[in-house]
ROMAR-550888 format. One line per field, with one value per residue (C-alpha): residue number from 1; chain; x, y, z. Coordinates in steps of 0.2 Angstrom, whole numbers. Last residue first. Layout:
N
seq [NUM | ...]
mol [A | ...]
c1 [X | ...]
c2 [Y | ...]
c3 [Z | ...]
//
This chain:
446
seq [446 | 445 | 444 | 443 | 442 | 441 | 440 | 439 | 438 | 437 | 436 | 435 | 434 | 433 | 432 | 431 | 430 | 429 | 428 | 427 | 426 | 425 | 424 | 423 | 422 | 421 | 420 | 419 | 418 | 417 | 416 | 415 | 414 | 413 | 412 | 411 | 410 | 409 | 408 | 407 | 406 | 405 | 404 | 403 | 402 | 401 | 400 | 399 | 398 | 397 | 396 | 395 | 394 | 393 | 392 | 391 | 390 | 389 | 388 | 387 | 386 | 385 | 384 | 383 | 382 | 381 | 380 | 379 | 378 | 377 | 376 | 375 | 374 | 373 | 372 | 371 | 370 | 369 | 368 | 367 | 366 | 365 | 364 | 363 | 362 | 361 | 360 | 359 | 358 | 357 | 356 | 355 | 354 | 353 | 352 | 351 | 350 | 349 | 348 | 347 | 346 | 345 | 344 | 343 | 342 | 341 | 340 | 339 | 338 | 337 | 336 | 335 | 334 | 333 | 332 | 331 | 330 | 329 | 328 | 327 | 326 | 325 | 324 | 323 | 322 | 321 | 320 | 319 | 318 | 317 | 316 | 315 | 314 | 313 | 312 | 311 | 310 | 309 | 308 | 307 | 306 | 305 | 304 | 303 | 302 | 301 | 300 | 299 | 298 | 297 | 296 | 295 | 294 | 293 | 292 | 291 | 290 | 289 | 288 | 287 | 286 | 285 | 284 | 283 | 282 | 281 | 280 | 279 | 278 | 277 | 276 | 275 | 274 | 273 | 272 | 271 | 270 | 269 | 268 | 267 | 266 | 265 | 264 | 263 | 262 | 261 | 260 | 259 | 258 | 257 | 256 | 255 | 254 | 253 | 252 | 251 | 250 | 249 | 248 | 247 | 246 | 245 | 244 | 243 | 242 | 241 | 240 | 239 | 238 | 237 | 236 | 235 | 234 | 233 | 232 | 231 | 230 | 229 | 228 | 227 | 226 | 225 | 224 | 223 | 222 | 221 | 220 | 219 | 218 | 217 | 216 | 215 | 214 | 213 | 212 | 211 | 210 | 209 | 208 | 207 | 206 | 205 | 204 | 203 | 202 | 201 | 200 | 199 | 198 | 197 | 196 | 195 | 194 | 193 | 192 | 191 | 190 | 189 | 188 | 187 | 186 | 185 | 184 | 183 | 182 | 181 | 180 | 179 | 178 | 177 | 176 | 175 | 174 | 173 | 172 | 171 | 170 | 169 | 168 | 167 | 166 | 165 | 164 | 163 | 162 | 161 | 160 | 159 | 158 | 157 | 156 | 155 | 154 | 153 | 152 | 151 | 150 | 149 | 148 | 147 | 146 | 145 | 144 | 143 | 142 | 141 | 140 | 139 | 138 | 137 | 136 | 135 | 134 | 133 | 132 | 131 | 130 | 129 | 128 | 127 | 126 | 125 | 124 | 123 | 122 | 121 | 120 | 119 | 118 | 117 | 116 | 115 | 114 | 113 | 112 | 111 | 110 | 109 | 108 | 107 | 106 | 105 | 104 | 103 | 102 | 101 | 100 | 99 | 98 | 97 | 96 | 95 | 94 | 93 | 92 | 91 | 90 | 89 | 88 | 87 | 86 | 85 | 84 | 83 | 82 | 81 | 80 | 79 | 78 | 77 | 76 | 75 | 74 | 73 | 72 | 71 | 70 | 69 | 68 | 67 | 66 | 65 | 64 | 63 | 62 | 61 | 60 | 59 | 58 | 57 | 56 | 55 | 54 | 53 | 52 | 51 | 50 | 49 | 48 | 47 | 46 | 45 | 44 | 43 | 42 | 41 | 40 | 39 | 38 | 37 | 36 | 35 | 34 | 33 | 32 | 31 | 30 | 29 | 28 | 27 | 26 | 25 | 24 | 23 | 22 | 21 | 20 | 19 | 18 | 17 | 16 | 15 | 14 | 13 | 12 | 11 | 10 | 9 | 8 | 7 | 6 | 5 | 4 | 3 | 2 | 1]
mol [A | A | A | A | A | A | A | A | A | A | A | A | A | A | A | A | A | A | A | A | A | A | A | A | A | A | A | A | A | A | A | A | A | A | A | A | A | A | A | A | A | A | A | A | A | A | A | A | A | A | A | A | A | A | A | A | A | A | A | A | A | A | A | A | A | A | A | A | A | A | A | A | A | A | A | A | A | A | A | A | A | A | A | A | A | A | A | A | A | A | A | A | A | A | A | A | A | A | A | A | A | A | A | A | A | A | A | A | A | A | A | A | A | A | A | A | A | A | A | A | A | A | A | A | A | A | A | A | A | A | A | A | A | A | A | A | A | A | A | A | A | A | A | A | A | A | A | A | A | A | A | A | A | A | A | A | A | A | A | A | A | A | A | A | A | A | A | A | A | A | A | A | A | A | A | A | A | A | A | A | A | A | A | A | A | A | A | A | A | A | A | A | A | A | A | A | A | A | A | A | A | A | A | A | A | A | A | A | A | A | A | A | A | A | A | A | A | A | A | A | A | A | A | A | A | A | A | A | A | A | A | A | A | A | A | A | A | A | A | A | A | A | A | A | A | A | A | A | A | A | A | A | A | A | A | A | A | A | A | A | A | A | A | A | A | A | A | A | A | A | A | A | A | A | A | A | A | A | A | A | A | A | A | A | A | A | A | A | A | A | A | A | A | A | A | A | A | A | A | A | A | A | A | A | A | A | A | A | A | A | A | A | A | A | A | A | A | A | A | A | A | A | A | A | A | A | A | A | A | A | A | A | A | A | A | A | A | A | A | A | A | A | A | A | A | A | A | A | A | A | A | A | A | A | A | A | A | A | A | A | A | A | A | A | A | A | A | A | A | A | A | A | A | A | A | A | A | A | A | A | A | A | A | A | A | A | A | A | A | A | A | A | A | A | A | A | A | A | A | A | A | A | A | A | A | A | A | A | A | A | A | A | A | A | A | A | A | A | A | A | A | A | A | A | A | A | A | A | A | A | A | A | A | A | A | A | A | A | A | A | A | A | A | A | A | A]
c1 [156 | 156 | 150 | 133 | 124 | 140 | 139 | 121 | 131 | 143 | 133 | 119 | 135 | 139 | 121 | 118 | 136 | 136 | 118 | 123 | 134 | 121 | 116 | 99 | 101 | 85 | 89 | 73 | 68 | 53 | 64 | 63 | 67 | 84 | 85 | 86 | 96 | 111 | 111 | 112 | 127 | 134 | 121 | 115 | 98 | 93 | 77 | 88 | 102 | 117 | 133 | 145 | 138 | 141 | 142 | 137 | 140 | 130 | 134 | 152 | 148 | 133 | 128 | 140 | 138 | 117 | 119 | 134 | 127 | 108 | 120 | 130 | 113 | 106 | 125 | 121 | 105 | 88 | 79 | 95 | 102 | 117 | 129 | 119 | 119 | 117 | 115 | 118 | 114 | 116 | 103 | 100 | 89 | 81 | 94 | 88 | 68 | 73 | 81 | 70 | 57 | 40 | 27 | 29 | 28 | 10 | 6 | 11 | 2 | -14 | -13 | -14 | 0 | 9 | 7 | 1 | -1 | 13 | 3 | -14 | -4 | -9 | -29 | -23 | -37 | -49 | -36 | -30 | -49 | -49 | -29 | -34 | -28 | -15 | -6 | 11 | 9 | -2 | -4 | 15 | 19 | 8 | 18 | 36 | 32 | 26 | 44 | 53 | 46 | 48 | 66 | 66 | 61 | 74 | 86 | 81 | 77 | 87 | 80 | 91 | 92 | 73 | 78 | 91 | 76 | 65 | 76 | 79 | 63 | 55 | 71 | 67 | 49 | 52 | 63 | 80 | 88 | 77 | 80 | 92 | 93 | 93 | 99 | 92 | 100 | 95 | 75 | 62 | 48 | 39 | 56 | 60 | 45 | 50 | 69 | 62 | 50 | 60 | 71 | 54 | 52 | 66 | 71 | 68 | 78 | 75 | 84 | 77 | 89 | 81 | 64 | 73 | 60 | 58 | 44 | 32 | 21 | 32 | 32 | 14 | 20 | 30 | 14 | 5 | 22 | 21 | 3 | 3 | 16 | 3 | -11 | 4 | 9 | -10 | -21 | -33 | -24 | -22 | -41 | -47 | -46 | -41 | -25 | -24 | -13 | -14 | -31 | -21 | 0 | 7 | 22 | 36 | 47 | 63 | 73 | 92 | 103 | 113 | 101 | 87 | 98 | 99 | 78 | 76 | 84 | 79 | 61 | 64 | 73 | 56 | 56 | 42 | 50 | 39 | 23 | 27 | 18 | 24 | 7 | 8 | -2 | 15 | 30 | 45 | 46 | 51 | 59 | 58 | 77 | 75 | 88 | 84 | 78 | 83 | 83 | 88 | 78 | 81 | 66 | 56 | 42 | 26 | 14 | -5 | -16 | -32 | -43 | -51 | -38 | -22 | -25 | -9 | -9 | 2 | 9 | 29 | 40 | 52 | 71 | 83 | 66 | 59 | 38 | 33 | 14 | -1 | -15 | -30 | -39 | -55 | -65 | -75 | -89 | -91 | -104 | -101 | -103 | -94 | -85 | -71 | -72 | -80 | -82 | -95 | -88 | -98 | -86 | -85 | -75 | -60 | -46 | -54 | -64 | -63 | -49 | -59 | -71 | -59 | -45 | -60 | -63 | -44 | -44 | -62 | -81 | -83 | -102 | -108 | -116 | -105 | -89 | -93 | -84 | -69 | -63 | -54 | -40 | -27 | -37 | -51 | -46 | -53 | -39 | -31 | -41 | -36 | -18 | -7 | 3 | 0 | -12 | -8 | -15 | -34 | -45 | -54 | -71 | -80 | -95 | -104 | -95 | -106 | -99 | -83 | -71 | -74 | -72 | -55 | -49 | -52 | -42 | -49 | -39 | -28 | -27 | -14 | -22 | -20 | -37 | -28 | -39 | -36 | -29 | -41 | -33 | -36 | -16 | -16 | -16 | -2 | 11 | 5 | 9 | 25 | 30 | 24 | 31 | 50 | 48 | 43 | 60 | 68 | 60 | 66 | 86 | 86]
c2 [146 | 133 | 114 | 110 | 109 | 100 | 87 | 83 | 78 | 68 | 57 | 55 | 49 | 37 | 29 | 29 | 18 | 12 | 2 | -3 | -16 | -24 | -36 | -43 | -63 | -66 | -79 | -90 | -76 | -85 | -94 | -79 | -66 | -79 | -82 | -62 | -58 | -72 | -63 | -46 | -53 | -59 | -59 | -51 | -45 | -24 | -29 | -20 | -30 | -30 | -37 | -24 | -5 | 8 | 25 | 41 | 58 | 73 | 92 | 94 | 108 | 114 | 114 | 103 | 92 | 91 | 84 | 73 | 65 | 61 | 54 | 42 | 35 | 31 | 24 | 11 | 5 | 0 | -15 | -28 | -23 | -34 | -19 | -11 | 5 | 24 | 41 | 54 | 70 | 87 | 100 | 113 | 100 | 108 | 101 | 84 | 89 | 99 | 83 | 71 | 82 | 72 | 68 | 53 | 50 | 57 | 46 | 32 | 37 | 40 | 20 | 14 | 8 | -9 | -7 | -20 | -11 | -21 | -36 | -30 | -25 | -37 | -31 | -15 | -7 | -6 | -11 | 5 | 13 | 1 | 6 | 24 | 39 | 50 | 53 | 53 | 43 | 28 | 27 | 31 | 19 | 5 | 9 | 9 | -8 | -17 | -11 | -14 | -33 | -35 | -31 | -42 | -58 | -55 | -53 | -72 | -71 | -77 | -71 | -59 | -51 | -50 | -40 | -26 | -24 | -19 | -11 | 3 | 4 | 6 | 19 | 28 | 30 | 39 | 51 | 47 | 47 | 32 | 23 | 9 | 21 | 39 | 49 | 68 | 80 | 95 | 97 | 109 | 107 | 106 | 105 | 89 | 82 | 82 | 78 | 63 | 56 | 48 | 40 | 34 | 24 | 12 | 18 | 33 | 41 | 60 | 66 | 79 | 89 | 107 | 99 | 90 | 77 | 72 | 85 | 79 | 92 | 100 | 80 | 90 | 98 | 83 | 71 | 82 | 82 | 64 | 62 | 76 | 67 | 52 | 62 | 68 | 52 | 48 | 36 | 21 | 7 | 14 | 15 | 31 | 36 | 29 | 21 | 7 | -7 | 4 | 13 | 29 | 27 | 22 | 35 | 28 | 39 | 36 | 43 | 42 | 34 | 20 | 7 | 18 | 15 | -5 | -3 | 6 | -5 | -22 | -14 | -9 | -28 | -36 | -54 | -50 | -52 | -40 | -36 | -24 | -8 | -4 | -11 | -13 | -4 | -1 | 10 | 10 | 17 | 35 | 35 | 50 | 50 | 60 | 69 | 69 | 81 | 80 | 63 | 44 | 28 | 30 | 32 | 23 | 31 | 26 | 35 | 30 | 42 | 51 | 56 | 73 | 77 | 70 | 72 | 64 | 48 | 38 | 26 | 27 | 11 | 13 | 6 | -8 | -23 | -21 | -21 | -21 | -16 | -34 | -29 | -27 | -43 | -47 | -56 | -71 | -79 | -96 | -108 | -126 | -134 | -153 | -160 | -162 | -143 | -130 | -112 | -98 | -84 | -69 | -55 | -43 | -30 | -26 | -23 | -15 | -22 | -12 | -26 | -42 | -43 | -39 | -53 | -67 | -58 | -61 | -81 | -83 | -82 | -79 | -78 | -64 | -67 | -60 | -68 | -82 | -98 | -102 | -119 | -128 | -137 | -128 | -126 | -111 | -112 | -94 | -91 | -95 | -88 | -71 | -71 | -74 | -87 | -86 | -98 | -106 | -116 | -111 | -113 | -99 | -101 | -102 | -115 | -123 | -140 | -153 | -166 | -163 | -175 | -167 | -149 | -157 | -166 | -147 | -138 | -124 | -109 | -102 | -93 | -87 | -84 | -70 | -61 | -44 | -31 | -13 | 0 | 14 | 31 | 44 | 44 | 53 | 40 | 31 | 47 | 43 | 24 | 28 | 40 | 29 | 14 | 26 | 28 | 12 | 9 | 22 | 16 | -1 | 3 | 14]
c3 [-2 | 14 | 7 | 14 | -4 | -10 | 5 | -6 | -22 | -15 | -4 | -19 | -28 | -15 | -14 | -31 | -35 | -21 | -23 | -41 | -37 | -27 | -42 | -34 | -36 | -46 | -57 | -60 | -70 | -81 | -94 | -106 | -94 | -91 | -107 | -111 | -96 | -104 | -120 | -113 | -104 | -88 | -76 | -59 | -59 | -57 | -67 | -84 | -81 | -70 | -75 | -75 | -70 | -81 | -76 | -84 | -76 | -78 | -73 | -77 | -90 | -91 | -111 | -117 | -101 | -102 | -121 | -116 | -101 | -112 | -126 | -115 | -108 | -126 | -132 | -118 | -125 | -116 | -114 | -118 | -99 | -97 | -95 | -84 | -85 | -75 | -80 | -64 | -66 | -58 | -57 | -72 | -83 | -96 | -109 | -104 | -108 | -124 | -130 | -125 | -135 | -129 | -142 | -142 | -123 | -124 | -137 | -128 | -113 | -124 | -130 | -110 | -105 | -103 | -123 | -137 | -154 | -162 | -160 | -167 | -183 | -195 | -190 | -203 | -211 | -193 | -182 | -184 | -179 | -165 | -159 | -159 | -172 | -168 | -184 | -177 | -161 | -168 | -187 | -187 | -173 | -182 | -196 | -191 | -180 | -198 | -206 | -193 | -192 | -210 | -206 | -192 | -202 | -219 | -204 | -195 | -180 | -166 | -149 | -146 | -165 | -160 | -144 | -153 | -167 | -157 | -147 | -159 | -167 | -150 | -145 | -163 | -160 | -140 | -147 | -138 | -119 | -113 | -97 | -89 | -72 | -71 | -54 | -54 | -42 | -30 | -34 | -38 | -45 | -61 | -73 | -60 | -66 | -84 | -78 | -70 | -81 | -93 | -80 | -74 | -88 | -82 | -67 | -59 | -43 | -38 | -26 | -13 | -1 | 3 | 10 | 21 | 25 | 43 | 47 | 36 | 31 | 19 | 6 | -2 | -15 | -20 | -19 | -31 | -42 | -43 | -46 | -63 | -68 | -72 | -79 | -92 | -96 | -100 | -87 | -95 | -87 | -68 | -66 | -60 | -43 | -25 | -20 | -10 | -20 | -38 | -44 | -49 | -48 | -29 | -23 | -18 | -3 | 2 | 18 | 15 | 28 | 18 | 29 | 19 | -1 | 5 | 8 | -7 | -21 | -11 | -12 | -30 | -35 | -28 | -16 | -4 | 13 | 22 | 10 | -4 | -9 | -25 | -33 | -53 | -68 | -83 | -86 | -73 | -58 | -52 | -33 | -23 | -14 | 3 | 14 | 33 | 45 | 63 | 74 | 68 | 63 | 45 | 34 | 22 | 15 | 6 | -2 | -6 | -19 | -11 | -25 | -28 | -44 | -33 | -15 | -4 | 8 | 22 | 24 | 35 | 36 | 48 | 49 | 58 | 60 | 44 | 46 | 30 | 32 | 26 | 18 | 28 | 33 | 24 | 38 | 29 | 26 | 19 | 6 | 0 | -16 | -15 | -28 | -17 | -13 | -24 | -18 | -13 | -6 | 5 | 9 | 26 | 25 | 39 | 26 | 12 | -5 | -21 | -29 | -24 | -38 | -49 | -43 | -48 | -62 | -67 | -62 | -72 | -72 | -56 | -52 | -41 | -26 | -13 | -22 | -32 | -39 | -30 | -33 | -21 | -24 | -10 | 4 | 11 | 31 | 33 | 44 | 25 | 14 | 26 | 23 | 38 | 25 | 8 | -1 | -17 | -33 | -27 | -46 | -50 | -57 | -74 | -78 | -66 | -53 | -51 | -64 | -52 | -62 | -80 | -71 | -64 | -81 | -91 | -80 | -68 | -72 | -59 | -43 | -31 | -14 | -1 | 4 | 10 | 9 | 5 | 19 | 20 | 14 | 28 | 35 | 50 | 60 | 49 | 56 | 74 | 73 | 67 | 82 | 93 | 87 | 86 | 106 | 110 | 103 | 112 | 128 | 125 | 121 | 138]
//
């Protein structure tokens, strides 16, 4: 009986990824670096720009390929690489099943190879199932993942909201990432989850990722929302939405779009997007020792490039123009027109909007956000409906979800490349119980 059902639930995954029409992207599975100065002085041979092989991943295709660590890379179908970062470019339109030309540099020696692109690599957890699929956002098909439970009838769904900036949340089985550790603990908890990738990221079709607005970017979310009716596991009638980080701030935006039972914010922004800069500007310099003559000059530099930026609107190359000292304080995950957007966001308006309830969660490590920010957003939402929000703080976990002891002790550990990463699964109750509590409200007799 334990065999047929589990042939079962492969069937039934197998049929949901059939549908999908979004071509799986391919998987060549190398780390790359610069070649060093002593190698191209060794390898008299060896032209200008390339990538140099410092690690291949298991199952990957450079490796059925038998490419090695050493060799340089040093054109894909013809076309020169000139660096590590062209060399990830000329890869990213290829799909699983492509064929690709490589021409690479081993022991001084030019040789020539073709090889199989294999797709992408689908977690495969062993207790749950891992759903791709695909929704149409402005005549481009965007990749979304689900996890569900293994269990019949229609089940509530969290939507999770990441956090700002270009990155793939489409993780290969045992990838070490505090949102797939997040998610999968929440799925085990018996909520379905659902990711959905931003323009240009992992599989997804469209515009690059880099150049999209806030706006362009909540305009995705709610596409794939409309679209969650079609699959016949979601409960339509018991959707969560869970954003971390920047997606805490767009949370109670999209939830004034469509409809949703409960909102739960982690380490986000409650403020005006130019005081929360200021803010933790200043909180991280303080971190990192400055002196306060230093961090006031700081301010006073961040004040402006934000004013030429968010308030009078101009571009980064027409600031740069007058003020090339502030080439720094122009640097953004996103592109400039996301920031702009964000600025011009009435946090206030958009917390005092929300009519569902909230949770407002903290580390107490985290040094990215404030606590007083969190407290704020709860208060604001609890004058105007009482009882609706609730802060909690949870010890020890920072802003990446790690477990450490302070802000101070995040920061060198951020610092120091985040060698700890012991996941802090304090926080996993904490959503997971209040989601619980909410939902059985919706089922309560009246």
């Amino acid at each position: 009986m334990q065999k047929f059902a589990m042939i079962l639930l492969f069937l039934c995954t197998a049929l949901a990824s059939a549908q999908d029409k979004l071509p799986r992207r391919g998987f060549f599975g190398v780390q790359t670096e610069a070649v060093s100065d002593s190698l191209r002085a060794a390898w008299k041979s060896l032209p200008e720009g390339g990538a140099y092989i410092a690690s291949i991943v298991p199952g990957s295709s450079a490796e059925a390929a038998e490419l090695a660590v050493g060799d340089v890379l040093t054109a894909v179908n013809g076309t020169a690489i000139a660096d590590p970062s062209a060399f990830s470019a000329a890869l990213a339109t290829l799909k699983g099943g492509d064929a690709v030309s490589i021409r690479l540099v081993r022991d001084g020696q030019a040789l020539e190879t073709q090889i199989a692109l294999k797709e992408y690599p689908r977690e495969t957890p062993e207790d749950f199932d891992v759903i791709y699929d695909s929704v149409p956002v402005d005549g481009a098909l965007r990749r979304v993942i689900f996890t569900k439970p293994r269990q019949e009838g229609k089940l509530p769904l969290i939507y999770f909201l990441g956090g700002i900036g270009c990155y793939s949340l489409d993780f290969m089985a045992g990838q070490d990432h505090p949102y797939k550790t997040l998610l999968d603990e929440l799925t085990r908890a018996g909520f379905a989850t659902l990711r959905v990738e931003k323009t240009g990221m992992g599989d997804s079709e469209g515009p690059p990722c880099a150049e999209q607005n806030f706006r362009d970017e909540v305009r995705g979310y709610v596409a794939a929302f409309r679209d969650l009716p079609r699959f016949d596991f979601v409960d339509t009638s018991r959707i969560i939405l869970l954003g971390h980080s920047m997606g805490g701030v767009v949370a109670p935006v999209l939830a004034s779009q469509v409809p949703v039972q409960g909102i739960v914010a982690i380490a986000t922004s409650g403020i005006w997007w130019v005081e929360y800069e200021l803010i933790n500007q200043r909180r991280q310099l303080l971190l990192a020792g400055a002196s306060p003559d230093s961090i006031e000059i700081a301010a006073r530099e961040k004040e402006l490039a934000m004013h030429l930026l968010l308030i009078e609107k101009k571009t980064p190359d027409d600031i740069l123009k007058d003020h090339p000292e502030l080439a720094d304080e122009l640097e953004y995950p996103a592109h400039y027109t996301f920031i702009q957007d964000l600025a011009d966001l009435n946090m206030a308006r958009e917390w005092m909007n929300v009519t569902c309830p909230t949770l407002l969660v903290y580390g107490s490590a985290d040094f990215i956000t404030d606590r007083s920010e969190h407290i704020y957003a709860a208060d604001l939402m609890n004058t105007l409906h009482p009882g609706i929000a609730r802060f909690v703080e949870v010890p020890n976990m920072d802003h990446f979800f790690t477990r450490v002891e302070s802000q101070r002790a995040s920061f060198d550990n951020l610092m120091a490349g985040m060698p700890n990463r012991e996941f802090s699964q304090d926080v996993i109750p904490v959503i997971g119980g209040w989601c619980t509590e909410v939902l059985s409200t919706l089922n309560a007799p009246r």
